[in-house]
NUDO-847566 format. One line per field, with one value per residue (C-alpha): x, y, z; residue in one letter. Coordinates in nm, 3 decimals, m for minus. Layout:
N
c1: (X;...)
c2: (Y;...)
c3: (Z;...)
residuo: (A;...)
***
This chain:
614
c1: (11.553;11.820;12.078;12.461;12.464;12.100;11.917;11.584;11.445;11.530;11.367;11.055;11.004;11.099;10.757;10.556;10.567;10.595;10.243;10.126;10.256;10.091;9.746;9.774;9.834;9.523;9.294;9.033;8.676;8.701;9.034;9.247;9.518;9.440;9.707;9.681;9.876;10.022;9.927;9.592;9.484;9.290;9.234;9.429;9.270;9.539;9.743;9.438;9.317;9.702;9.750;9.400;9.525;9.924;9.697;9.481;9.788;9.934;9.698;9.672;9.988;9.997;9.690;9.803;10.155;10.077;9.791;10.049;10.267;10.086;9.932;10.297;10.438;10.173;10.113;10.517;10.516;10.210;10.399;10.772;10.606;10.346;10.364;10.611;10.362;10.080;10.314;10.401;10.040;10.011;10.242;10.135;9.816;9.918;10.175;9.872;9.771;9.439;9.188;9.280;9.567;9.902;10.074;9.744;9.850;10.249;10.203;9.974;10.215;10.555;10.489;10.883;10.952;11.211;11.549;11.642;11.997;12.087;12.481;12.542;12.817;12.894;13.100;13.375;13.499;13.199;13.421;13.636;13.404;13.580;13.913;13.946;14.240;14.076;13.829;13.556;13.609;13.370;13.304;13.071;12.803;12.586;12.379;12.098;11.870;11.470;11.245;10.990;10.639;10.512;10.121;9.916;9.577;9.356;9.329;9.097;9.096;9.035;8.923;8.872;9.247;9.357;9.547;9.502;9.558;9.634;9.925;10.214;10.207;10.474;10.573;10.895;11.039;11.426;11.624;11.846;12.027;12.096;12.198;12.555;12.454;12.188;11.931;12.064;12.356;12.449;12.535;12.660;12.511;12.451;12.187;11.911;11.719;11.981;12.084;11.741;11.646;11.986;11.935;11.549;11.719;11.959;11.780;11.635;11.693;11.978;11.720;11.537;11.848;11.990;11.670;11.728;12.086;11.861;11.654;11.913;12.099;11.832;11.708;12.070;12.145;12.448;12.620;12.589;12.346;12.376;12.110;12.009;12.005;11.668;11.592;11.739;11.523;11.178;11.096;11.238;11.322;11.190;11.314;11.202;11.262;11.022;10.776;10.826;10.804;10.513;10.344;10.525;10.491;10.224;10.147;10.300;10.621;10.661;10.466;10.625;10.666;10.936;11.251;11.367;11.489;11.204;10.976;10.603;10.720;10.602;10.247;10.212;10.059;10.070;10.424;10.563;10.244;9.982;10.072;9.877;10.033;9.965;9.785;9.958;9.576;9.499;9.881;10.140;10.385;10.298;10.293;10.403;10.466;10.411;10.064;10.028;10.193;10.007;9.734;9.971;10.117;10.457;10.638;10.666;10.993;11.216;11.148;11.121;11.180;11.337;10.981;10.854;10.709;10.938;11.030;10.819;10.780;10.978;10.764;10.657;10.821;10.685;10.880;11.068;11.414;11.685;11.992;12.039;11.729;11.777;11.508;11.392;11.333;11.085;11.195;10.945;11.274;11.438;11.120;11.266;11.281;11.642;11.753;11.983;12.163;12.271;12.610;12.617;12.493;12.489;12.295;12.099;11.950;12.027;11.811;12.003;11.958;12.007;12.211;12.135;12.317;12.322;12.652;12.741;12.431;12.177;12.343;12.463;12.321;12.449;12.850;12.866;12.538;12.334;12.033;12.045;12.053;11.786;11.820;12.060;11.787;12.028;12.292;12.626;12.841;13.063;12.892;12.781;12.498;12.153;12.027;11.659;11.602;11.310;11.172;11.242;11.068;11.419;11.626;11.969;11.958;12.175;12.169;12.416;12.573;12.697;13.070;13.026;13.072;13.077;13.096;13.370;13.661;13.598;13.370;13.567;13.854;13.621;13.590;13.793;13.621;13.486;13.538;13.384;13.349;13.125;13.029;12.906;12.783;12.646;12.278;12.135;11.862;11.879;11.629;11.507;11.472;11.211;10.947;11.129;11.046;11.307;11.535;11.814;11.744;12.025;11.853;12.120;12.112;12.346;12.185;12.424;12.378;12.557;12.727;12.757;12.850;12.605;12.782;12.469;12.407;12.669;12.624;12.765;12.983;13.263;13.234;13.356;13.150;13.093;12.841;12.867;12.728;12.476;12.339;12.289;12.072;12.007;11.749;11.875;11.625;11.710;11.427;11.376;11.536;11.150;11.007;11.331;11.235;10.879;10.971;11.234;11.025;10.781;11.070;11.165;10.811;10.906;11.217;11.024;10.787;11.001;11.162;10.902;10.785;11.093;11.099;10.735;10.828;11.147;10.912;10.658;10.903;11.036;10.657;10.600;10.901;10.888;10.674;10.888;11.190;11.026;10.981;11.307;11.510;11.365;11.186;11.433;11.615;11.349;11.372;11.776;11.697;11.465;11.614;11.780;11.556;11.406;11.127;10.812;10.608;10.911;10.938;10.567;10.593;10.893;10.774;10.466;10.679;10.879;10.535;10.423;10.743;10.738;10.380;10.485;10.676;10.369;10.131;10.301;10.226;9.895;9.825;9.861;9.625;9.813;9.973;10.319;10.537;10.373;10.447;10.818;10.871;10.771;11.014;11.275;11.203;11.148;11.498;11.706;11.472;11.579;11.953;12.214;12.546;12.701;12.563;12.798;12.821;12.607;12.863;12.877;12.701;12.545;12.191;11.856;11.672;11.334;11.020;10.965;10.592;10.404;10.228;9.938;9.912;9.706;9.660;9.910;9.823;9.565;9.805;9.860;10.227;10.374;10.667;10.908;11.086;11.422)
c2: (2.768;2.955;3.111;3.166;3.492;3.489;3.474;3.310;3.547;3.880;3.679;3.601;3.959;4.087;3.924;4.001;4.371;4.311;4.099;4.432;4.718;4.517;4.453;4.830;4.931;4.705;4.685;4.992;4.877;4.995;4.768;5.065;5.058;4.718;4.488;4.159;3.917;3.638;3.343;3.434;3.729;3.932;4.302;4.485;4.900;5.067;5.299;5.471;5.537;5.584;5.825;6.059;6.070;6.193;6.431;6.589;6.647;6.777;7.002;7.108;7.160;7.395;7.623;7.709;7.772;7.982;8.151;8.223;8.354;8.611;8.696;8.722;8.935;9.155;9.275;9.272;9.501;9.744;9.800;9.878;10.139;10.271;10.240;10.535;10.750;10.614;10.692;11.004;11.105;10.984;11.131;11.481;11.388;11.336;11.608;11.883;12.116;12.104;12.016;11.671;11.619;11.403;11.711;11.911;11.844;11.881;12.232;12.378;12.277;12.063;11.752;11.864;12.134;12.393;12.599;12.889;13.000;13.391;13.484;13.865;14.066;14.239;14.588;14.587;14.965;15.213;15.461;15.438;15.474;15.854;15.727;15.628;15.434;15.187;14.928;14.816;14.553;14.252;13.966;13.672;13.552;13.238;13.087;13.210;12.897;12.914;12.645;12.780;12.615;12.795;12.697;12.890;13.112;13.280;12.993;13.086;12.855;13.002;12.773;13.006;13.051;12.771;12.932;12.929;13.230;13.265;13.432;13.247;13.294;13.115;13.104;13.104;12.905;13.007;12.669;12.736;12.361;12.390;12.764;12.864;13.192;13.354;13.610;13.835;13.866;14.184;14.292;14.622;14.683;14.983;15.210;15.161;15.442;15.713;15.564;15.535;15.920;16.017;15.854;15.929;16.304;16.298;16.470;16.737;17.053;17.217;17.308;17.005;16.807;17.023;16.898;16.582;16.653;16.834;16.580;16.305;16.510;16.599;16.228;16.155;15.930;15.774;15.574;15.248;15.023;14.809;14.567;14.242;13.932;13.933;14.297;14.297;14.015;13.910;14.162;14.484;14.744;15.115;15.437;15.810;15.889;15.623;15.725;16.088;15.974;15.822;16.142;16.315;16.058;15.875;15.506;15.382;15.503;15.454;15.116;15.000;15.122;14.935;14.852;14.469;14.285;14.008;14.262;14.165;13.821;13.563;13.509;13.717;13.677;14.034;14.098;13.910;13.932;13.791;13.513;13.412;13.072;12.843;12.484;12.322;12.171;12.313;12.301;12.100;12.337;12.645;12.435;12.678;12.984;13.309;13.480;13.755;13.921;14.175;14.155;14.275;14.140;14.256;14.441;14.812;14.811;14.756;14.872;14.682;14.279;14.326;14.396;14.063;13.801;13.526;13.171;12.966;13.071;12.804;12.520;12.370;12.360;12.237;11.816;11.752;12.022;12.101;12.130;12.414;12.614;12.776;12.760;13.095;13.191;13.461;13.566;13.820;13.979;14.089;14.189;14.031;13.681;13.494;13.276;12.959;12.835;12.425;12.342;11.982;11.630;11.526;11.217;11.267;10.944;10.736;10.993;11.162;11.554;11.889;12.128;12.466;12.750;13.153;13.259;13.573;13.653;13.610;13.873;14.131;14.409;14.509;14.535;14.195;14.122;14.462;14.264;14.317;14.664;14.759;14.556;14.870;15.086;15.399;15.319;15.194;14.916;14.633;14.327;14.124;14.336;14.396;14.707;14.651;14.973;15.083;14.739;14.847;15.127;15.355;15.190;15.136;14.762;14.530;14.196;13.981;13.573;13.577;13.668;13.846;13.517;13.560;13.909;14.116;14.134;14.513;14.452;14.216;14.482;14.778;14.526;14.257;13.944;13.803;13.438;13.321;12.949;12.768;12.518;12.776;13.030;12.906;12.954;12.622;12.408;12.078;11.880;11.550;11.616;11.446;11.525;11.852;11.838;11.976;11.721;11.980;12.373;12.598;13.000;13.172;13.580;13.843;14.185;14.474;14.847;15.110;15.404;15.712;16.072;16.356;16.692;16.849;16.591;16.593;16.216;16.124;16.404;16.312;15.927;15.684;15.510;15.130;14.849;14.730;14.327;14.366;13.969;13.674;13.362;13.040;12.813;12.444;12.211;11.843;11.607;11.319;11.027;10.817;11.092;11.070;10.666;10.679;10.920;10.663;10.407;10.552;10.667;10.290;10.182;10.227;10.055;9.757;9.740;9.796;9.472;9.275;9.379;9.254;8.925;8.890;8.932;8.703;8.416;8.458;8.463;8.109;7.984;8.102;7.899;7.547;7.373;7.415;7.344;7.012;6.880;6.989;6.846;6.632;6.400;6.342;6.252;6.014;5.822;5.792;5.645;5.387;5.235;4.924;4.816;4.496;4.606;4.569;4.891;5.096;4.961;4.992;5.358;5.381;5.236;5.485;5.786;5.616;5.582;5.920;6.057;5.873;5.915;6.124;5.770;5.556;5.790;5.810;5.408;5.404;5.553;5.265;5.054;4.695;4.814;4.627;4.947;5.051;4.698;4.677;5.085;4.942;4.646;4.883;5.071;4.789;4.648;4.967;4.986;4.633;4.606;4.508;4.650;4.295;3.979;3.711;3.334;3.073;2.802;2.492;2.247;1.904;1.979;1.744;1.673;1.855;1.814;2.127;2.160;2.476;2.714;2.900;3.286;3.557;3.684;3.965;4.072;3.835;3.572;3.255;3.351;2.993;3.095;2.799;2.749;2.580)
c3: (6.490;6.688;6.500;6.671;6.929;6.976;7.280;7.301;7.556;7.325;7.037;7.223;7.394;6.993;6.911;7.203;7.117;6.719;6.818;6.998;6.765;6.512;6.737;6.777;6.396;6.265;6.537;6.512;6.639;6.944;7.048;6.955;7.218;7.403;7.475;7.413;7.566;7.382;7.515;7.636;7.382;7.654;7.590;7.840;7.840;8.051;7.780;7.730;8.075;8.183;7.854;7.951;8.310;8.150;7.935;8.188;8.464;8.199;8.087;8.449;8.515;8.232;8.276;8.658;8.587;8.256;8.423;8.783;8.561;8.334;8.678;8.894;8.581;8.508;8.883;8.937;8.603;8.753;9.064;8.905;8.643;8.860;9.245;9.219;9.104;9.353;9.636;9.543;9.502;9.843;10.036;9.855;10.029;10.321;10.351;10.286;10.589;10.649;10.988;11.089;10.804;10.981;11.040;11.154;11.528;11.463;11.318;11.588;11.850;11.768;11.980;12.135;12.336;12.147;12.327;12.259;12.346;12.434;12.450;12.571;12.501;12.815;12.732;12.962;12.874;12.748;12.895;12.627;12.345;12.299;12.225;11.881;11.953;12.175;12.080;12.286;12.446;12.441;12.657;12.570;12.898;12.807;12.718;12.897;12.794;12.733;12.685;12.398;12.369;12.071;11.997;11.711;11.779;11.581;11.337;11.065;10.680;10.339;10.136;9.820;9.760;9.944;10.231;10.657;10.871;11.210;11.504;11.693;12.080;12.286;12.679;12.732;13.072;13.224;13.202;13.476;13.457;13.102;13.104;13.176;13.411;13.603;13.540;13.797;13.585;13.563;13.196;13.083;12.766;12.486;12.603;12.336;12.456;12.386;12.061;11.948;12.041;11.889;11.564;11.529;11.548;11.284;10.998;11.215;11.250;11.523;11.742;11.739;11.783;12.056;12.250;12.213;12.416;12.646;12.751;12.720;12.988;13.206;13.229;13.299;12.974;12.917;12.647;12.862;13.086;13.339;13.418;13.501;13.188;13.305;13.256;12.907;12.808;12.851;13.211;13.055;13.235;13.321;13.153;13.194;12.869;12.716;12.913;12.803;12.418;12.468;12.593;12.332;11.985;11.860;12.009;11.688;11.710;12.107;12.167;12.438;12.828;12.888;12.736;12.690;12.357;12.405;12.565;12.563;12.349;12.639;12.582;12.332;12.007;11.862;11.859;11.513;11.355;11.186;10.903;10.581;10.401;10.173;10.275;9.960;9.913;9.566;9.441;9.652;9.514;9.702;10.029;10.306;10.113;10.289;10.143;10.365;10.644;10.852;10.606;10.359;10.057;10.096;10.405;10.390;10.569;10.216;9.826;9.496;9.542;9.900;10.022;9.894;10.150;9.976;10.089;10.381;10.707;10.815;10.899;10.566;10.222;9.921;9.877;9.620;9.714;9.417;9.504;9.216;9.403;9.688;9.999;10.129;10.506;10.593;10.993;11.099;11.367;11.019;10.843;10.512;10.363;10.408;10.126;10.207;9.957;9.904;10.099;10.076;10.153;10.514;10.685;11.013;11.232;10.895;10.655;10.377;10.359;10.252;10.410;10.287;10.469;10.494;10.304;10.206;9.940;10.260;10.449;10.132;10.151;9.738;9.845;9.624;9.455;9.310;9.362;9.735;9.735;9.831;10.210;10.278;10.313;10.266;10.483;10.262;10.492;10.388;10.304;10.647;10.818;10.721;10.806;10.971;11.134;10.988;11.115;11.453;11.547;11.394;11.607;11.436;11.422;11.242;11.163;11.116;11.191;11.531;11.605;11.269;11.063;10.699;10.702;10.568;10.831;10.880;11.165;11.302;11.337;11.461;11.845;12.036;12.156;11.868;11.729;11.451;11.387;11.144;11.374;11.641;11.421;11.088;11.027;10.825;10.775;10.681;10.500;10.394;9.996;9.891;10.172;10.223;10.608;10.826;11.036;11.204;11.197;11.321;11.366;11.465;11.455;11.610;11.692;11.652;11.784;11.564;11.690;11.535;11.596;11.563;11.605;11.779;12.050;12.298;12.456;12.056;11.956;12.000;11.935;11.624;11.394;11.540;11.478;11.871;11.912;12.181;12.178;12.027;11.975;11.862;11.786;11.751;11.681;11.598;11.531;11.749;11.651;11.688;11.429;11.179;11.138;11.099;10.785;10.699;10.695;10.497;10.225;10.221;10.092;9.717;9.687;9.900;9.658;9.375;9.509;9.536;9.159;9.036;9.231;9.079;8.735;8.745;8.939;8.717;8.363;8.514;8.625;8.220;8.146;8.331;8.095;7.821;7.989;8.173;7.794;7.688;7.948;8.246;7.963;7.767;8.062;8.144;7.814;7.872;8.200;8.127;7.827;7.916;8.208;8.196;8.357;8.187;8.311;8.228;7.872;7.838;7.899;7.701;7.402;7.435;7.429;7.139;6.912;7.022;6.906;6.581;6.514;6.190;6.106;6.222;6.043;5.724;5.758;5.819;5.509;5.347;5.322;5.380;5.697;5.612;5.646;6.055;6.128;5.936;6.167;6.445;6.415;6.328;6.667;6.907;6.793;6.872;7.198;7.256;7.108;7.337;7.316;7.270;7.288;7.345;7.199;7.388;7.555;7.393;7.566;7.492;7.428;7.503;7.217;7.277;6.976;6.883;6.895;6.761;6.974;6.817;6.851;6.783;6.406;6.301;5.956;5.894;5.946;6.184;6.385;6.451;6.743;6.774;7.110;7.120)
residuo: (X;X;X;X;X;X;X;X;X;X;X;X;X;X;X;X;X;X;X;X;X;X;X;X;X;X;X;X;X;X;X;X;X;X;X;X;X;X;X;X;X;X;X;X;X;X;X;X;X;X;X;X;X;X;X;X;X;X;X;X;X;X;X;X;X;X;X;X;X;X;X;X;X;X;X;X;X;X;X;X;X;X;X;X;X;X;X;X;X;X;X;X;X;X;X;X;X;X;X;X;X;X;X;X;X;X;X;X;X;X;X;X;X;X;X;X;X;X;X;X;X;X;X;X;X;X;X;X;X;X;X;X;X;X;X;X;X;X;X;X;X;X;X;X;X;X;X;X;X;X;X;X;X;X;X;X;X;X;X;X;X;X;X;X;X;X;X;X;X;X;X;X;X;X;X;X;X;X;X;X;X;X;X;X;X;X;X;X;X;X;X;X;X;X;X;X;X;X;X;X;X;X;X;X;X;X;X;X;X;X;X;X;X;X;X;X;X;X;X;X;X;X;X;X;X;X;X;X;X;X;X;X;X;X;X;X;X;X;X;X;X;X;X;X;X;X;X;X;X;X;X;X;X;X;X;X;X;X;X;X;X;X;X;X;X;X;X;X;X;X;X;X;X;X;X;X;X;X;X;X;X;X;X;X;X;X;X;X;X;X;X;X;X;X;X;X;X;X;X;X;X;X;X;X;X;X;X;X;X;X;X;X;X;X;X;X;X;X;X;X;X;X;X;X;X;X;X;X;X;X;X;X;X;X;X;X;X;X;X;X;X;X;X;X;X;X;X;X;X;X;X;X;X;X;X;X;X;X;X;X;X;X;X;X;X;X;X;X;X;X;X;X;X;X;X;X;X;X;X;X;X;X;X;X;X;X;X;X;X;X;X;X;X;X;X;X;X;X;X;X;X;X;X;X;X;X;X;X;X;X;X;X;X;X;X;X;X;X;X;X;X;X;X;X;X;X;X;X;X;X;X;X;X;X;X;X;X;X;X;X;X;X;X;X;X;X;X;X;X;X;X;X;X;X;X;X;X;X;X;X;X;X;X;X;X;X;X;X;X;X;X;X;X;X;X;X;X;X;X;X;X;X;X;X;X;X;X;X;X;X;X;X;X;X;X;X;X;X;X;X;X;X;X;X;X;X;X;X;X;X;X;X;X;X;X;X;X;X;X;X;X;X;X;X;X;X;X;X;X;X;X;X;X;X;X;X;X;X;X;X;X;X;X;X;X;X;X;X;X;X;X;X;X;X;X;X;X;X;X;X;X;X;X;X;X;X;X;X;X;X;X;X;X;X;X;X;X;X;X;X;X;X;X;X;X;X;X;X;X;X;X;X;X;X;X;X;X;X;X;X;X;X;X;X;X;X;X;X;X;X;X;X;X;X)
***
């Protein structure tokens, strides 16, 4: 019978799954999980087959997103903590000189023709170099501009202490377009000659010296030449006297038969020597060091550490550059090794580097650091020259920055003509740090002459004491922009992979993660959705996940042995499955009078169900 505020249809669906929670609960020859329907009491096997089918997607599901993910984080892992290594240990590798190495080809001859600047410093008054209360006067002609297409000969590999041997020979080509001036130029410059002979005399005895006057006056010597830019260059130029001395002096200390700064350079292989360096091949860290130089371990031009062969010679430096430790230079013109200390941070064709520059330690020669004493090589001067003379055949050379930059303003004051400017004048070398290869290289050098009196010789009796600028020149070499972005691109390799490690591990964490969250979330989302449909597949599957949730419930029922209590849970479930949130009053309304007649229905509990319809 109907009771007030029930509906027939909620009773009747109430016992159609009571009659198959119960079928379920009791039924366990082989009918475990058939569905029987009411009024026919078929079996009905499709929560089985449905639930094997959930179970193996599942299952799955599971094993290729677990197994992704160990995979994605593990490799992403590998290549965070280790790729760094592997790519250093490459580009060691590849940075090592050897026959057919990357850089084999570079170093024999630079795939980019190099220009060398030369500025003179034409004397305008020699004939005033008697009056002390005159200066000489200086004017600046330039640049002379040479195109340089240095190769190496001679090549020869050690392989017992890791090292490769061989000479520098380069031809040298007049760029007249880029050159401001001519090589008929005519330049009146120091006489070298006379100097040279006066100071080779200067510890001799009077009659010795009063030879030397002798013969500078019978060859007609004076203080001053004039010749050709070309002359004072790379053709050189005649001069009785020379070829006197070389009659007169050993081959050694006359080599030359004419007289020319760059003398005998084009073409030449002989002139700065013969270099020994390291190949970096045993220890990257001694990559480009200077081994030997003219066979020798050490020049004989200066004492103690002066006369080491520090530093590179110019072309390769061990990667990996400190700001805290200075690079070193070895320049075969000075004899010595240069050291360059850090100046800053600068960026060239989008590559961060290292600007190391000569300051006043690289051109000391002890005025402010003891340690450089020994570069005077007995001559005592204000900090700003180095004294290479006994690199040049006696000749009273000097070194210095051109326009006398960095050096102390005393031989700034001794001439007139002279402008120093960092831009101009600063020798530097900037370099990418972790390669250490060179991107911009500015060799810039001033030669000076200096002028001295010696009582005995009457061409310099009666003269002052002054370091005269005779030239000066530059190398400027900026690597090609195609060049600076291959290295680039090769620098940006570890932070791409370093990327992609990460995205790896957070992909694969999530991949890790899904399964846990799908449960957590998107089913129980599920459930919330399907509760309060009417229709019947949707219930089906809801009441599935209901019993599989409450199988600790069902189980606890099972265990006994009458099976009341799973029938009186799964009541209790179906009707909070089933409740409505308000169920209103049926109208009232005259009813027919209808027999009620029984309708049989499948056992539950052992007993006949008898379902009365209204």
């Amino acid at each position: 019978m109907l009771q007030s505020g029930q509906h027939p249809a909620a009773d009747t669906e109430k016992a159609t799954v009571v009659y198959q929670l119960a079928s379920n609960g009791n039924h366990t020859n082989g009918d475990i999980g058939k569905v029987r329907s009411p009024s026919t009491g078929a079996g009905v096997a499709a929560a089985p087959r449905r639930s094997k089918m959930l179970v193996k997607e599942f299952c799955n599901r599971r094993c290729i997103l677990t197994s992704s993910g160990l995979l994605l984080v593990a490799s992403g892992t590998f290549f965070i903590l280790f790729f760094p290594i592997i790519f250093q240990d490459i580009l060691h590798e590849e940075l090592k000189l050897r026959p057919g190495s990357r850089s084999y080809d570079s170093w024999v001859s630079p795939p980019f023709p190099l220009a060398m600047d030369v500025y003179f410093f034409n004397w305008t008054n020699p004939e005033d170099i008697t009056n002390h209360s005159t200066k000489p006067i200086l004017e600046e002609l330039g640049p002379y501009r040479f195109i340089e297409h240095p190769t190496k000969v001679d090549i020869e590999w050690h392989d017992a202490n890791a090292t490769v041997s061989y000479r520098k020979k380069s031809l040298y080509y007049f760029d007249e377009e880029g050159s401001n001036g001519s090589l008929d130029d005519v330049i009146s410059s120091i006489n070298i000659v006379a100097v040279s002979a006066a100071k080779r005399s200067k510890y001799w005895g009077y009659l010795k010296q009063k030879g030397v006057s002798l013969g500078l006056n019978v060859y007609e010597q004076k203080i001053n030449v004039v010749k050709t830019a070309g002359e004072l260059l790379f053709d050189g130029y005649e001069d009785n006297m020379v070829l006197m001395g070389k009659h007169m002096f050993d081959a050694d200390e006359v080599p030359f038969d004419r007289v020319g700064w760059f003398y005998t350079r084009n073409n030449s292989a002989d002139l700065i020597g013969h270099y020994n360096v390291h190949t970096g091949v045993e220890d990257i860290g001694m990559l480009g060091k200077m081994g030997e130089w003219n066979y020798k371990p050490r020049t004989d031009f200066f004492e103690g550490t002066c006369g080491m062969l520090n530093g590179s010679a110019g072309e390769f430096y061990p990667p990996g550059l400190s700001k805290e430790r200075p690079i070193e230079l070895f320049t075969p013109d000075m004899c010595r090794s240069l050291p360059l200390d850090f100046e800053e941070e600068v960026t060239i064709h989008g590559l961060k580097a290292y600007k190391y520059s000569g300051d006043r330690r690289a051109i000391d020669n002890g005025t402010l650091y003891p340690e450089t004493a020994c570069f005077s090589a007995g001559e005592i001067v204000p900090s700003g020259v180095l004294n290479i003379s006994s690199c040049r055949f006696g000749t009273p050379v000097f070194v210095s920055f051109p326009h006398y930059y960095g050096a102390d303003p005393f031989y700034l004051d001794q001439v007139e003509g002279l402008s120093p400017s960092k831009d101009k004048h600063q020798f530097y070398m900037s370099m990418e740090p972790t390669t250490s290869v060179p991107l911009d290289v500015a060799a810039r050098l001033q030669l000076n002459i200096m002028i001295e009196p010696y009582e005995n010789i009457n061409l310099f009796s009666d003269v002052k004491r002054v370091f005269l600028p005779v030239l000066w020149f530059e190398q400027h070499v900026l690597m090609p922009s195609e060049l600076a972005g291959e290295i680039g691109q090769a620098l940006t390799i570890p932070s791409i992979v370093r990327l992609c490690g990460i995205a790896m591990v957070v992909f694969g964490a999530l991949m890790l993660l899904w399964i846990p969250l799908e449960r957590t979330f998107f089913r129980r989302r599920r459930v919330a959705g399907t509760i309060g449909t009417k229709d019947p597949a949707a219930l089906n599957g809801v009441r599935s996940f209901a019993l599989s949730n409450e199988k600790p419930l069902l189980g606890a029922g099972d265990k006994q042995k009458n099976g009341k209590a799973t029938t009186a849970t799964a009541i209790v479930l179906v009707d909070k499955l089933l409740e409505k949130p308000e169920k209103q009053p049926l109208p009232d309304r005259p009813q027919s009078p209808q027999s009620a007649e029984p309708e049989s229905a499948p056992l539950i509990e052992g007993r006949n169900v008898t379902i009365v319809k209204a």
